[in-house]
C-alpha positions as CSV (number, residue, x, y, z in Angstrom):
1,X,-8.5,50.7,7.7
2,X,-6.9,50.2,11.7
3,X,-5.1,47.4,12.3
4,X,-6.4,47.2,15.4
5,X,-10.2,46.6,14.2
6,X,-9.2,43.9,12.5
7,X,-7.8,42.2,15.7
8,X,-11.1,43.0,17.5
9,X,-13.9,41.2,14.5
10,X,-11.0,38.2,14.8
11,X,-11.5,37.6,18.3
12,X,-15.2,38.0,17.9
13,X,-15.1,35.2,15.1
14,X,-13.0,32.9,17.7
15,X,-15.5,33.0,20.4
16,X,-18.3,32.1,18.3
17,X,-16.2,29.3,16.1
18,X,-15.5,28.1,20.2
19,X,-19.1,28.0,21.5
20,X,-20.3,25.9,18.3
21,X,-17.6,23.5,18.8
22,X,-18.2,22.9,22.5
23,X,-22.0,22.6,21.6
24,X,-21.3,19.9,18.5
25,X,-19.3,18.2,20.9
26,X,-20.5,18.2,24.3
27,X,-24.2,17.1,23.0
28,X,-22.8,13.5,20.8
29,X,-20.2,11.7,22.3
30,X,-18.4,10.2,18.7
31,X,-15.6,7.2,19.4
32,X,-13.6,6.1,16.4
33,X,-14.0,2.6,15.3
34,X,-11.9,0.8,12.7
35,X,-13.6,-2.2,10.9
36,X,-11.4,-4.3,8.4
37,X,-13.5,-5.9,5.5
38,X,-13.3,-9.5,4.7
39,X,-11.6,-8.9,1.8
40,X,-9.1,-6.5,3.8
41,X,-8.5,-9.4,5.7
42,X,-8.3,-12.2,3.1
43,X,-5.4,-9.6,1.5
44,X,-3.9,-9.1,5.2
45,X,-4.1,-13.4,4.6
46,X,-2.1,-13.2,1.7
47,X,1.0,-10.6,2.3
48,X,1.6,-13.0,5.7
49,X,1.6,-16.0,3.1
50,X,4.1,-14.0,0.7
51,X,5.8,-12.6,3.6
52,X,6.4,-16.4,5.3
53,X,7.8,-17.6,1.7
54,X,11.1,-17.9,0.5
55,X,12.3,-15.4,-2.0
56,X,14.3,-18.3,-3.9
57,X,13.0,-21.5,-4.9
58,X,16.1,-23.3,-3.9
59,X,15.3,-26.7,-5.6
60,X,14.7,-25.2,-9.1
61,X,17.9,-23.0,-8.6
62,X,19.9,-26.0,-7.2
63,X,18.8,-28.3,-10.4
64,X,20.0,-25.3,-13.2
65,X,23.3,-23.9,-11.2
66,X,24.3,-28.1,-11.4
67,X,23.4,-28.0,-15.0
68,X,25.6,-24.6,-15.8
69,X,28.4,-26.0,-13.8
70,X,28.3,-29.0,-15.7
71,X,28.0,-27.0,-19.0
72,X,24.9,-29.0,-20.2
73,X,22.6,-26.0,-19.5
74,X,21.4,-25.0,-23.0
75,X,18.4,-21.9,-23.4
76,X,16.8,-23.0,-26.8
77,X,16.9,-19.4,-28.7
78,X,13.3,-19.8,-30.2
79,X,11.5,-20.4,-27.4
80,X,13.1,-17.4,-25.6
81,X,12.3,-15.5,-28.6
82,X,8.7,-16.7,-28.3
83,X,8.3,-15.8,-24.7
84,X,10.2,-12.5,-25.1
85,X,8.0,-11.4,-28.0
86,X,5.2,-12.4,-25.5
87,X,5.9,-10.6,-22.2
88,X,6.8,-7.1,-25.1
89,X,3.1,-7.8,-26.6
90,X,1.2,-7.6,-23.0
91,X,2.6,-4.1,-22.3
């Protein structure tokens, strides 16, 4: 086998790979267009909404960070137990 063959039926693949091309192209004139869904745009909606809210609800923090200070914050052990067991049992 020459090395040199091989260079020649490349280029002759090229030119033909080139005229198709210019002839898929040049005949249909394609634009890209980009259309968003309603529901792409209801979710666009909603990561805005989370986006604009705060990460801490400051008024439920405020009320439990007065009642630890104050040492009357108590967790009741069965309920956490309950809600624990819960939260395992979905996964």
């Amino acid at each position: 086998m020459r090395i040199e063959a091989y260079t020649q039926v490349q280029q002759l693949y090229n030119k033909n790979s080139t005229k198709q091309l210019k002839k898929e192209t040049g005949s249909s004139r394609f634009s890209d267009q980009l259309q968003i869904s309603s529901m792409g745009k209801d979710i666009q909606i909603a990561k805005q909404a989370v986006a604009g809210a705060a990460d801490i609800r400051e008024d439920l923090v405020a009320s439990i960070k007065s009642r630890v200070d104050n040492g009357t914050y108590e967790v009741d052990s069965t309920s956490l137990a309950e809600r624990l067991y819960q939260k395992y049992s979905a996964f």
